[in-house]
TINUFI-774248 format. One record per residue (C-alpha): residue number from 1; y, z, x; residue in one letter. Coordinates in steps of 0.2 Angstrom, whole numbers, always signed. Each point is the difference from the previous one (the first is absolute). Example, Ala and Ser with C-alpha at 12.3 -4.5 7.8 and 13.67 -1.06 7.14 Angstrom:
PT    i     py     pz     px  aa
PT    1    -22    +39    +62   A
PT    2    +17     -3     +6   S
This chain:
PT    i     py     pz     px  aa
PT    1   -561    -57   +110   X
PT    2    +19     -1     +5   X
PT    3     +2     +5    +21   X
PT    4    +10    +15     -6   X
PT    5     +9    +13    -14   X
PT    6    +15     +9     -3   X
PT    7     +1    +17     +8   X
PT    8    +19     +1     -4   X
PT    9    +11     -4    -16   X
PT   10    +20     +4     +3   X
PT   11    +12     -2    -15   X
PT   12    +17     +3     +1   X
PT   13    +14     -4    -13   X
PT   14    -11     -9    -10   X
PT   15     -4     +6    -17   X
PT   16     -5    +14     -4   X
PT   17     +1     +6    +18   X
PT   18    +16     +5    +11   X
PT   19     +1     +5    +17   X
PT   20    -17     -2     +9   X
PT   21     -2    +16     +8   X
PT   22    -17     -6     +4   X
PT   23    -14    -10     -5   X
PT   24    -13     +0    -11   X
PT   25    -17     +2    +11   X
PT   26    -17     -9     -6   X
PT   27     -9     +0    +18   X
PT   28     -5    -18     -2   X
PT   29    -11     +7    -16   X
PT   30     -1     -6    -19   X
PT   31    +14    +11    -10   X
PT   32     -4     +8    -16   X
PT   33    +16     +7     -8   X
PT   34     +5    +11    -14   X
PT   35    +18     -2     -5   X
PT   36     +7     +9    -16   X
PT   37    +13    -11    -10   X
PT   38    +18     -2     +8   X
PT   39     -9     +5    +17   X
PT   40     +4    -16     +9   X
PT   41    -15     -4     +0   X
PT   42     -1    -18     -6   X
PT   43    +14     -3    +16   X
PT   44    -14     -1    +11   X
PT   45     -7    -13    -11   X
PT   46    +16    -11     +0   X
PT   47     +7     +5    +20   X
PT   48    -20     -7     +5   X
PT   49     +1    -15    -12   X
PT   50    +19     -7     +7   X
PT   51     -5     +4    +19   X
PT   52    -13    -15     -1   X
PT   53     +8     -9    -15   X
PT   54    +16     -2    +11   X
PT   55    -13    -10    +15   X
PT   56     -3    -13    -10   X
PT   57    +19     -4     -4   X
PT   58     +8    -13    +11   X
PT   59    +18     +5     -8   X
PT   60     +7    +14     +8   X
PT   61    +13     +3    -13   X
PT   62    -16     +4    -13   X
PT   63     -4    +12    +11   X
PT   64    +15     +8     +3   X
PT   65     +3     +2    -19   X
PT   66    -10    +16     -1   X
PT   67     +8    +10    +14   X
PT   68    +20     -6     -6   X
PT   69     +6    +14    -11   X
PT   70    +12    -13     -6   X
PT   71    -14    -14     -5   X
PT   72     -4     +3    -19   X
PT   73    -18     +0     +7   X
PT   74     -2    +14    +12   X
PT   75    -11    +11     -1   X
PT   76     +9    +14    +11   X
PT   77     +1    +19     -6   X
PT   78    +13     +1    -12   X
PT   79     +7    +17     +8   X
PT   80     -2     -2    +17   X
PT   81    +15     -1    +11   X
PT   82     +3    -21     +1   X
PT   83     +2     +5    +19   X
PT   84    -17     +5     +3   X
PT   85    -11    -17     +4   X
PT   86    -14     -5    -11   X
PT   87    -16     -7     +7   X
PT   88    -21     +0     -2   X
PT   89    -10     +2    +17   X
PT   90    -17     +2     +2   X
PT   91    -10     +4    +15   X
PT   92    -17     -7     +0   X
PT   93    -14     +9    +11   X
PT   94     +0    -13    +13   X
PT   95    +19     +6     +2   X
PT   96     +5    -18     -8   X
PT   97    +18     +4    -10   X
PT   98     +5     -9    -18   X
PT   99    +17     +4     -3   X
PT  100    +14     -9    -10   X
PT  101    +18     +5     -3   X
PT  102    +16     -6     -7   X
PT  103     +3     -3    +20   X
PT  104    -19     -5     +4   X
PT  105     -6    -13     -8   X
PT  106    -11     -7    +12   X
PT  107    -15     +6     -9   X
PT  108     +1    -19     -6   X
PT  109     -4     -5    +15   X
PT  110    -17    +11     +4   X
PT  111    -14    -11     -1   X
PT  112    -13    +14     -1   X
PT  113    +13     +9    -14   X
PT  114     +0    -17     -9   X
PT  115    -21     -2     +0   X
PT  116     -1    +20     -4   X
PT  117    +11     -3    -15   X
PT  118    -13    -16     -6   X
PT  119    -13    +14     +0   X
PT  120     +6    +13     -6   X
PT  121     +0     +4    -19   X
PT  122    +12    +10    -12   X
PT  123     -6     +6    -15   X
PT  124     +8    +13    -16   X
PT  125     -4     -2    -20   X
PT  126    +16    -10     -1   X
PT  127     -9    -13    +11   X
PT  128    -14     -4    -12   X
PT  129     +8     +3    -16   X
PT  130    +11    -14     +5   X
PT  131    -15    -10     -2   X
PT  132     -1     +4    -20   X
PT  133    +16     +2     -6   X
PT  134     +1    -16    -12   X
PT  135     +2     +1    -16   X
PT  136    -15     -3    -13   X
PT  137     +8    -19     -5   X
PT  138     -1     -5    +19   X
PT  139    -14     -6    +10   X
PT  140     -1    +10    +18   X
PT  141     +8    -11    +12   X
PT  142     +1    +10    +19   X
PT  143     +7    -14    +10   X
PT  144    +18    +12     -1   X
PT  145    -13    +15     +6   X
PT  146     -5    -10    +13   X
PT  147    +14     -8     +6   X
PT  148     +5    +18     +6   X
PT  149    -15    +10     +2   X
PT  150    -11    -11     +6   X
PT  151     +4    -16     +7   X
PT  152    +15     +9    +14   X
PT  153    -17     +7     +9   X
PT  154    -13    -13     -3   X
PT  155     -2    -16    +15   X
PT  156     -1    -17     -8   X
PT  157     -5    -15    +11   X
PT  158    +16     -3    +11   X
PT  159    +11    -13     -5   X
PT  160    +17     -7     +3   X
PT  161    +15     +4     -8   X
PT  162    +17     -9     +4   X
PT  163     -6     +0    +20   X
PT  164     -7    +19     -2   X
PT  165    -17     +3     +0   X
PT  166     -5    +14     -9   X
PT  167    -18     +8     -8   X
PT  168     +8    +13    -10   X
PT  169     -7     -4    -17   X
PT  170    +19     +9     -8   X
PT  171     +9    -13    +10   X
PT  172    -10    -15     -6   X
PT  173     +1     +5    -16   X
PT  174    +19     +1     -1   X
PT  175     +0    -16     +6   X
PT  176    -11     -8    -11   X
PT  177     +5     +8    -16   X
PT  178    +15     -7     +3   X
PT  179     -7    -16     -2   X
PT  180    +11    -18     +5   X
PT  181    +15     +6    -10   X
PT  182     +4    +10    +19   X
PT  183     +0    -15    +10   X
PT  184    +10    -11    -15   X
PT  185    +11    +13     +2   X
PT  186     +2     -1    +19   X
PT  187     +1    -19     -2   X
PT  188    +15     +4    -11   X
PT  189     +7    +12    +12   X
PT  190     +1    -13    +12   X
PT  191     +8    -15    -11   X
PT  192    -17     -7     -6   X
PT  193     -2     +6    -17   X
PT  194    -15     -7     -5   X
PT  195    -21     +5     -1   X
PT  196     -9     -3    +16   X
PT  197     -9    -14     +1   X
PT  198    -22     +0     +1   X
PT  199     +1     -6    +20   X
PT  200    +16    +12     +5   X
PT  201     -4    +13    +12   X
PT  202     +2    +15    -12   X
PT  203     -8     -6    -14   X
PT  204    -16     -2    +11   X
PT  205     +5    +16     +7   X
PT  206     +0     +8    -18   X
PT  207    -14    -10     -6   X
PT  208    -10     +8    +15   X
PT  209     +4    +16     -2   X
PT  210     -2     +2    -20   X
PT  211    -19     -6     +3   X
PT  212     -3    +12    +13   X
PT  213     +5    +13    -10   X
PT  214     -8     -4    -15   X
PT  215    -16     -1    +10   X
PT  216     +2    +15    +10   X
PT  217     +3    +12    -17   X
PT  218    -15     -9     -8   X
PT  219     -7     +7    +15   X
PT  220     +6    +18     +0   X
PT  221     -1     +3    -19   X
PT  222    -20     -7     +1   X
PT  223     -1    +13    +16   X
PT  224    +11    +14    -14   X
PT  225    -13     -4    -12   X
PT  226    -15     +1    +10   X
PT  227     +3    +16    +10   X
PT  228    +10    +11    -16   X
PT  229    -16     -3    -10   X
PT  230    -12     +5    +12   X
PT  231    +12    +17     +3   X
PT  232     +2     +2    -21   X
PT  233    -18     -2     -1   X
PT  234     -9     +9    +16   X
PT  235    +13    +13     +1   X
PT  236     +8     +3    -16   X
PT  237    -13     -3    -10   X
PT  238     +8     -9    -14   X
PT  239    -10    -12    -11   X
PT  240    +15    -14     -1   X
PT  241     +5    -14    +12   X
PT  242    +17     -9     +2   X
PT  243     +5    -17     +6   X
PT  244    +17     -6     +9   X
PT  245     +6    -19     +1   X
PT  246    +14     -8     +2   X
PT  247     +7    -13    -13   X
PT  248    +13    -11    +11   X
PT  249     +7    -13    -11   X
PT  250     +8     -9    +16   X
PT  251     +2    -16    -14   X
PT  252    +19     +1     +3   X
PT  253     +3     +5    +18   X
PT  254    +16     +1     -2   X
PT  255     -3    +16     -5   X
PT  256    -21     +5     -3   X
PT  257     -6    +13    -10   X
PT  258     -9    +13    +10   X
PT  259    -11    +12     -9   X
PT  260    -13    +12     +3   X
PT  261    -11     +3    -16   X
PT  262    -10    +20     -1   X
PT  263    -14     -2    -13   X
PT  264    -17    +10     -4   X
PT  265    -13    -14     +0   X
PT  266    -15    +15     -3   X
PT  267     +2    +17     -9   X
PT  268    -15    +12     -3   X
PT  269    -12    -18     +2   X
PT  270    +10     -9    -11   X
PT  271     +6    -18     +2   X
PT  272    +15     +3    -13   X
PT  273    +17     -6    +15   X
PT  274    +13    +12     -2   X
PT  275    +17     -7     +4   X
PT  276     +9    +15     -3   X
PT  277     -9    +15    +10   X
PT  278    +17    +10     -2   X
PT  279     -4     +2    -20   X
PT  280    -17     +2     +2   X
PT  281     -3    +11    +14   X
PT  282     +3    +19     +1   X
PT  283    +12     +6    +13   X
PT  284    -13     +6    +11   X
PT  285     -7    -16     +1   X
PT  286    +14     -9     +3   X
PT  287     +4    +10    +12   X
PT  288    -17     -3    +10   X
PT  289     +3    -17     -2   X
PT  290    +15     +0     +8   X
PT  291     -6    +11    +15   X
PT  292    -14    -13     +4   X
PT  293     +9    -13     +0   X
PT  294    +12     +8    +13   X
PT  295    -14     +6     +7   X
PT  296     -9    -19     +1   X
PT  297    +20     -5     +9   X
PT  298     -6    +13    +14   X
PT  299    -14     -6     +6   X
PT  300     +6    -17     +1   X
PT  301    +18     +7     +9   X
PT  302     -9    +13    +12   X
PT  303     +2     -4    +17   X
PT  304    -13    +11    +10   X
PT  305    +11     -3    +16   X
PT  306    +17     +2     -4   X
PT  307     +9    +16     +7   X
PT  308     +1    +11    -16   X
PT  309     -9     -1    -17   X
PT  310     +4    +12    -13   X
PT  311     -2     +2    -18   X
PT  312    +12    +11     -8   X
PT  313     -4     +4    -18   X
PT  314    +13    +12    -11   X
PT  315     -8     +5    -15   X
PT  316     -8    -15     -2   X
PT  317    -14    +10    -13   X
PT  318    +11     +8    -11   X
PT  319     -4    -11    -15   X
PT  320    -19     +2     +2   X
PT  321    -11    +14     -8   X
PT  322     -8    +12    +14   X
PT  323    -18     -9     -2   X
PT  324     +8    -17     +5   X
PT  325    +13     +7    +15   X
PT  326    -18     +6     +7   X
PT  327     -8    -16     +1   X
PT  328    +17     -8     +5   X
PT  329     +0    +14    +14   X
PT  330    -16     +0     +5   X
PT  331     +2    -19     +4   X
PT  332    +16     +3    +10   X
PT  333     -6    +14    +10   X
PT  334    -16     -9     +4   X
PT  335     +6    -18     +3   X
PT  336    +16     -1     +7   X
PT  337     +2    +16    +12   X
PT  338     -7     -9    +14   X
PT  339    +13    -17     -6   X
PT  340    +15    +10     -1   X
PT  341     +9    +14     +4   X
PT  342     +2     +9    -18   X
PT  343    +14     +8     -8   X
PT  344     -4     +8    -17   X
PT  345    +16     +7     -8   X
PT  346     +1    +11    -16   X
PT  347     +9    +10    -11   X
PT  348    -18     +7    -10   X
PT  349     -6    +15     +9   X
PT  350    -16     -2     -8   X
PT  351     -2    -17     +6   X
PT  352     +7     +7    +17   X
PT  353    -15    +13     +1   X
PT  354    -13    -10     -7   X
PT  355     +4    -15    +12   X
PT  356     -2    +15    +15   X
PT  357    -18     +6     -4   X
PT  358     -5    -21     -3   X
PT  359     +6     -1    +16   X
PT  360    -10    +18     +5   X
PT  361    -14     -6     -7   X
PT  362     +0    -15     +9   X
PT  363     +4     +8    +18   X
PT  364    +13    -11     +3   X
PT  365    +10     +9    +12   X
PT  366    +13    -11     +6   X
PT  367    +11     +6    -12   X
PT  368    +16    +12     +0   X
PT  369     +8     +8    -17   X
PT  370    +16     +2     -5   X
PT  371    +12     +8    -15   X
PT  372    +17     -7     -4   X
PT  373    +13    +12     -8   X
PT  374    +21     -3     -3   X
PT  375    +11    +12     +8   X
PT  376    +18     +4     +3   X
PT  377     +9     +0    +15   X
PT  378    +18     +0     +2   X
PT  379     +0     -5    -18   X
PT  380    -11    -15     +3   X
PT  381    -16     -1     -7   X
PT  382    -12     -7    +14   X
PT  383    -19     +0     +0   X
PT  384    -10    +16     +6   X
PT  385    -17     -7     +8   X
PT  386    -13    +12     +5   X
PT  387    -19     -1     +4   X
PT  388     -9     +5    -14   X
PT  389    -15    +14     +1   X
PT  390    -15     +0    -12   X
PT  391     -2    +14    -14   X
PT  392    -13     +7    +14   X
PT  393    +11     -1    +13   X
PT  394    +16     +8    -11   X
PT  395    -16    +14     -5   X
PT  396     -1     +3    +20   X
PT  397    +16     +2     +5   X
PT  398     +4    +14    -14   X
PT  399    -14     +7     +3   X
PT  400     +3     +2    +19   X
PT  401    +18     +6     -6   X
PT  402     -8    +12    -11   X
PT  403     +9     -7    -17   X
PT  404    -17     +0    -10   X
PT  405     +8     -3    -17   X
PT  406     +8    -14     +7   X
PT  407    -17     -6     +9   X
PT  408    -10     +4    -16   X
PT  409    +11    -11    -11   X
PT  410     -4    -14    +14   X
PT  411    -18     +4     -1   X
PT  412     +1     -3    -18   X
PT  413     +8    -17     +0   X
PT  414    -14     -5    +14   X
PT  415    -11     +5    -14   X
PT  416     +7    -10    -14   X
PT  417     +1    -14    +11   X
PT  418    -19     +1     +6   X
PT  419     -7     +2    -16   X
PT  420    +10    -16     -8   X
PT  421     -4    -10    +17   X
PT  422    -19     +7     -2   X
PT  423     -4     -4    -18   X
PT  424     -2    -17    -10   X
PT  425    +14     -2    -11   X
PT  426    -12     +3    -16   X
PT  427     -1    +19     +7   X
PT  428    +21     +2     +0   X
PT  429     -2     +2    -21   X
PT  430     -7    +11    -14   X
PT  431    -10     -6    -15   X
PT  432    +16     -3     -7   X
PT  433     +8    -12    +15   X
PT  434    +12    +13     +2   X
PT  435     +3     +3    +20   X
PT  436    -11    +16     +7   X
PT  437    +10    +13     +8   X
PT  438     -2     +7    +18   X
PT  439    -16    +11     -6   X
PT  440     -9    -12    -11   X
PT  441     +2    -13    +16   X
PT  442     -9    +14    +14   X
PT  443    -14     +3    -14   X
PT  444     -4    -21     -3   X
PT  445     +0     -2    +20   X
PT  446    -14    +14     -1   X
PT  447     -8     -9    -15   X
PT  448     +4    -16    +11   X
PT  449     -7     +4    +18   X
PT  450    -16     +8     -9   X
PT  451     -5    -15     -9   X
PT  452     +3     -8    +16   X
PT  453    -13    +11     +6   X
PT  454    +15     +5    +14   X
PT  455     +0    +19     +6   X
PT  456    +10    +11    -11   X
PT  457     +3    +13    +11   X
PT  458    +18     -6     +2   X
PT  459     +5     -5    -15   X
PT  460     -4    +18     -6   X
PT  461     +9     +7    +13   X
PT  462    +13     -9     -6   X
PT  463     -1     +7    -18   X
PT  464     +0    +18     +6   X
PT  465    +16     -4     +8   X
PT  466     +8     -7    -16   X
PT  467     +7    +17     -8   X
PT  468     +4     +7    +15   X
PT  469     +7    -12    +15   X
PT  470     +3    -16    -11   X
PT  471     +9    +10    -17   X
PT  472    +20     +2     +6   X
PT  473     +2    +13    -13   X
PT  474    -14    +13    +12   X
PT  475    +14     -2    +13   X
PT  476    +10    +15     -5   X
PT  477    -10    +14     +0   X
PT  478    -12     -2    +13   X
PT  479    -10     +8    +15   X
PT  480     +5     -5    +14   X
PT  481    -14     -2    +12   X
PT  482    -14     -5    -14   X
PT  483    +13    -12     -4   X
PT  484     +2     -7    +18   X
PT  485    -19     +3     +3   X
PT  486     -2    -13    -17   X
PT  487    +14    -13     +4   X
PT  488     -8     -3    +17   X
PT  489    -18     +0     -8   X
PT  490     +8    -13    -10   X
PT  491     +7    -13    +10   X
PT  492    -16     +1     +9   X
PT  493     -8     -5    -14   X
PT  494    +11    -12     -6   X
PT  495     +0     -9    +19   X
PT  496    -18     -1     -4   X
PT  497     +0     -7    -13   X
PT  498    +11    -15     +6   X
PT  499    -12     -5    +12   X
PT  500    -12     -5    -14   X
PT  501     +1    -18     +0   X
PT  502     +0    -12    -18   X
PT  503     +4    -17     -4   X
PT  504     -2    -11    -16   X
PT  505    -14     -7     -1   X
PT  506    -10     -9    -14   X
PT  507    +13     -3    -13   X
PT  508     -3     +1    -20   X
PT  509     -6    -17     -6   X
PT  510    -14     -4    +16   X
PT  511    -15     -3     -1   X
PT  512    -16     +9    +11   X
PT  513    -16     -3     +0   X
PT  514    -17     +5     +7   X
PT  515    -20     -3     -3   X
PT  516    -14    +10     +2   X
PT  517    -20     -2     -2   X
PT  518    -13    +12     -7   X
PT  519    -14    -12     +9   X
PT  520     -1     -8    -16   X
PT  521    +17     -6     -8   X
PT  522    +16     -3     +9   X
PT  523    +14     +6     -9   X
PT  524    +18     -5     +4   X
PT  525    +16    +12     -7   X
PT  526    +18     -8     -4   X
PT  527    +12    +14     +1   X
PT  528    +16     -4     -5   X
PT  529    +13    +13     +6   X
PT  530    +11    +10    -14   X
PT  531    +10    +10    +14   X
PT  532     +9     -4    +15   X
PT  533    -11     +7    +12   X
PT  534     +6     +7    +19   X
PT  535     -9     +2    +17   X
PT  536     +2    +18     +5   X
PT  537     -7     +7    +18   X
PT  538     +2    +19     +6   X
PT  539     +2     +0    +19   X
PT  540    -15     +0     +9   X
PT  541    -11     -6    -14   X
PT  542     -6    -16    -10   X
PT  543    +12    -11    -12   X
PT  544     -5     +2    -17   X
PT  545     +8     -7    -17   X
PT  546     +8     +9    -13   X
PT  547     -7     +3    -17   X
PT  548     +4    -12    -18   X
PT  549     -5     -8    -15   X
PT  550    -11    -15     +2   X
PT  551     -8    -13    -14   X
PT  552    -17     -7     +7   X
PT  553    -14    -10     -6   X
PT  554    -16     -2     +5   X
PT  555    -12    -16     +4   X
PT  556    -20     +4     -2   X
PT  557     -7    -17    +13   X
PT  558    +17     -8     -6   X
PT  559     +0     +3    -18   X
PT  560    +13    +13     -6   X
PT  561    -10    +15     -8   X
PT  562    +14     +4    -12   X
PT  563    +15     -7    -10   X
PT  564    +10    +13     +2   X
PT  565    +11     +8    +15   X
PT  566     -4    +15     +6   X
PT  567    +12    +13     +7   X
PT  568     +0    +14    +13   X
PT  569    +12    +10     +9   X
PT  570     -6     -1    +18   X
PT  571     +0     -2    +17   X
PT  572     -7    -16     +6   X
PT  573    -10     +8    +13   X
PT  574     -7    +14    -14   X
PT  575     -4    -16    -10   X
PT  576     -9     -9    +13   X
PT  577     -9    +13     +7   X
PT  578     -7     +4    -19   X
PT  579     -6    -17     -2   X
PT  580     -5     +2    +20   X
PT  581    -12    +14     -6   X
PT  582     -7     -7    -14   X
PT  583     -5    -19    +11   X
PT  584    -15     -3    +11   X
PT  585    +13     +4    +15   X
PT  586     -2    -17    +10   X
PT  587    +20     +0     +0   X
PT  588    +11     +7    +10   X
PT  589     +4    +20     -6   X
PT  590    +19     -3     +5   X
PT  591    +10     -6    -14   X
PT  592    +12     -7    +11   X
PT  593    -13    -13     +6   X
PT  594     -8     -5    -15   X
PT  595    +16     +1    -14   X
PT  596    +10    -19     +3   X
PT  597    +17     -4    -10   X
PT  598     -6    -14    -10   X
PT  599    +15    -12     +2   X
PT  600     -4     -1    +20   X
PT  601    -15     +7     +3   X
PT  602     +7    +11    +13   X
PT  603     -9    +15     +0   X
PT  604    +10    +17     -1   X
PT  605     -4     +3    +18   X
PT  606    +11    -12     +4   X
PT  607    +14     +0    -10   X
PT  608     +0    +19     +6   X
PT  609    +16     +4     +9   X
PT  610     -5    +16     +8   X
């Protein structure tokens, strides 16, 4: 892990932001921000991305370009006074300082500011739709992606350059794209207008240098291809693989063809090469695609004792459904907290809520919360930051203020929220696929947590506060103490039931399996599951699985007793322990011991998170 974070970020005259009154505060912790649109929001993102990007530029000027209101370039608030400086400065919890400026530009020069910005990643939708943006007629060829996403923070094997050495990957690249027509050209420059000859200095320079880099990015695609695969596969679950090579036609070195071709060798096990996976794939899955294979760049970049890693990603997920942001969260949260410093910014309330109980539900506590809103002061709109309260907490402080309308309302949102969080997405619709409202989503958590064999009690506590707390239109003509006595009842309830803990689990499409004995015959059961099933645990008490559909067959000493599949809507545990009953009862009575997932042969009890 890096040897330190950001506790400070201060923006002045830069973007969105004027006058830096002060600073933005993160405490050294990951940062989770909700920003509505026009907030300012995306600043941070771009004042974060030039601090480092300017470390790694040796031309001052390049860097003095953003802060010069009179460069076509800059980046400076368009109605700020031109008098008041522009400059990024962070504080790092070591007390180390970043800073760059129109005036400061020795942020070049800062060795640790240079590594940080090698390991550091920024990431937006933008980003990866970049990588797919070809038309249907063109192959995908990413060496122009590269060239500027990738290769400026990626270490090649050092080599020299006209005198310089340099391992920046960007820097060897420029050099060698450029191919001999450069140093024809210099040769010209200096009266010698000719090709360099084979046992000239700069051709064995260039010649040198072009087969280094050829072999270092057969290197780091292989490495790309490796690692994205096993993240697509293990994390995200997809049932397709990609390949990255480079097709260098270094024929005419003069000027060489550099290429980098994206195919789909394998889709849904077939063998069929797709050479055009922007026309074939939907956008979710390109958009996966694209995330690995910035994600794969990562780990090859990280550098686990620079100064300062972060990951700052502005609303990266948008394009993805919510079934797919959760597997692509659930893999960020889990894997890359303890890399990175993170830095989740979004305009999506929802996504901004549901990130917060992920992060609940995964007691990660080194976090701080934060909503973005535009304001107006001396008819300058600026950025309004502020720390952002849970609906519980917004419930609490009206209710200590006596505003119990108010804190009802909130209460009610905390419910919503709850009930969509708490159910499979299955449960969200009628018969009809039409979205349930609030009422029909309290009485399918009941239906829910009781064929989980959960308690009820506070689901039903919950219901009994539907018409009365949780229904805006009771608010006007109400008694007053029962009222108070009932909003109270209800965020205690509701606090309650967030402490009940629950996780994917088995998802639709695995197989489970499990034999038993009656002394005589040993009989094995397939169950293939129809549902996406989840882990659920009340405090104080055992895990235990949700209920689903399941197909199963069943082998009689090996030999399937029937043709056909059977159904059930079940518990596993319920199923087991009917079979248990019915056995000899040589096997262990706990379902978690005996049941395995037949594609590893893990038994439930260990694949159990809690």
């Amino acid at each position: 892990m890096a040897t330190s974070r950001i506790n400070e970020i201060h923006i002045q005259n830069f973007k969105f932001f004027p006058e830096c009154k002060k600073p933005i505060y993160l405490d050294g912790k990951h940062l989770l921000l909700y920003g509505e649109n026009g907030s300012g929001k995306s600043s941070i993102y771009w004042a974060l991305y030039t601090l480092l990007e300017c470390a790694n530029k040796s031309d001052v000027n390049q860097i003095k370009k953003y802060f010069d209101t009179t460069d076509v370039e800059h980046l400076t608030n368009i109605n700020c006074d031109t008098s008041l400086e522009s400059y990024i400065k962070i504080k790092l919890t070591d007390n180390t300082i970043f800073n760059v400026s129109y005036f400061d530009t020795a942020i070049n020069t800062h060795e640790e500011a240079q590594e940080s910005n090698y390991s550091s990643d920024f990431l937006t939708y933008r980003n990866l739709l970049s990588l797919y943006n070809f038309a249907h007629s063109e192959p995908i060829d990413l060496i122009h992606f590269f060239s500027y996403a990738i290769f400026p923070y990626i270490k090649f094997k050092p080599i020299t350059i006209k005198g310089k050495d340099t391992e920046n990957a960007g820097e060897i690249f420029k050099y060698v794209s450029k191919g001999l027509q450069q140093i024809e050209d210099d040769l010209s420059s200096k009266g010698k207008p000719r090709y360099p000859l084979k046992d000239e200095p700069e051709y064995i320079e260039y010649d040198k240098a072009l087969s280094n880099f050829k072999n270092e990015l057969d290197a780091l695609l292989l490495f790309i291809t490796t690692e994205g695969n096993r993240i697509l596969r293990n994390n995200l679950n997809y049932d397709f693989t990609f390949s990255l090579s480079s097709e260098t036609d270094v024929s005419n070195k003069r000027k060489p063809k550099l290429s980098i071709r994206l195919k789909i060798p394998n889709y849904q096990g077939k063998s069929n090469v797709v050479y055009r996976p922007h026309s074939f794939l939907n956008e979710a899955k390109l958009t996966a695609l694209g995330l690995v294979i910035r994600l794969a760049v990562l780990e090859k970049s990280l550098e686990p004792n620079s100064k300062l890693n972060i990951l700052v990603l502005d609303d990266l997920l948008i394009s993805l459904d919510m079934n797919n942001r959760d597997k692509v969260l659930e893999l960020i949260l889990k894997e890359y907290t303890n890399k990175y410093q993170l830095l989740i910014l979004t305009h999506d309330r929802n996504f901004f809520e549901f990130t917060r109980h992920r992060i609940d539900k995964l007691k990660q506590i080194d976090w701080v919360y934060r909503e973005m809103y535009s304001t107006e002061k001396d008819s300058i709109l600026q950025p309004y930051i502020k720390q952002s309260d849970t609906y519980l907490d917004k419930a609490k402080k009206y209710l200590s203020l006596k505003e119990y309308e108010i804190a009802g309302n909130f209460l009610r949102k905390e419910a919503e929220a709850f009930c969509k969080e708490f159910l499979p997405k299955k449960y969200h619709y009628t018969s009809e696929f039409e979205l349930r409202e609030f009422n029909g989503l309290i009485q399918q958590c009941l239906i829910f947590a009781e064929g989980a064999g959960l308690d009820k009690t506070l689901f039903e506590a919950l219901d009994s506060y539907r018409k009365f707390v949780l229904n805006p239109t009771s608010h006007d003509s109400y008694d007053v103490p029962k009222f108070e006595s009932e909003v109270r009842a209800c965020l205690d309830t509701l606090t309650e039931l967030r402490k009940i803990k629950y996780e994917p689990f088995l998802k639709r499409g695995e197989q489970v399996e499990f034999e038993l004995s009656n002394g005589v015959d040993t009989y094995k059961f397939e169950i293939i599951l129809e549902d996406d099933f989840r882990l659920l645990q009340e405090p104080g008490k055992d895990s235990v699985i949700s209920k689903g559909m399941v197909n199963y067959w069943v082998y009689k000493n090996g030999i399937k007793t029937k043709n056909e599949i059977q159904h059930r809507q079940e518990s596993l545990q319920k199923m087991y322990n009917d079979k248990y009953a019915q056995s000899d009862q040589t096997k262990n009575a706990d379902f978690w011991e005996e049941i395995v997932i037949s594609a590893t042969g893990a038994k439930l009890k260990v694949a159990r998170k809690f």
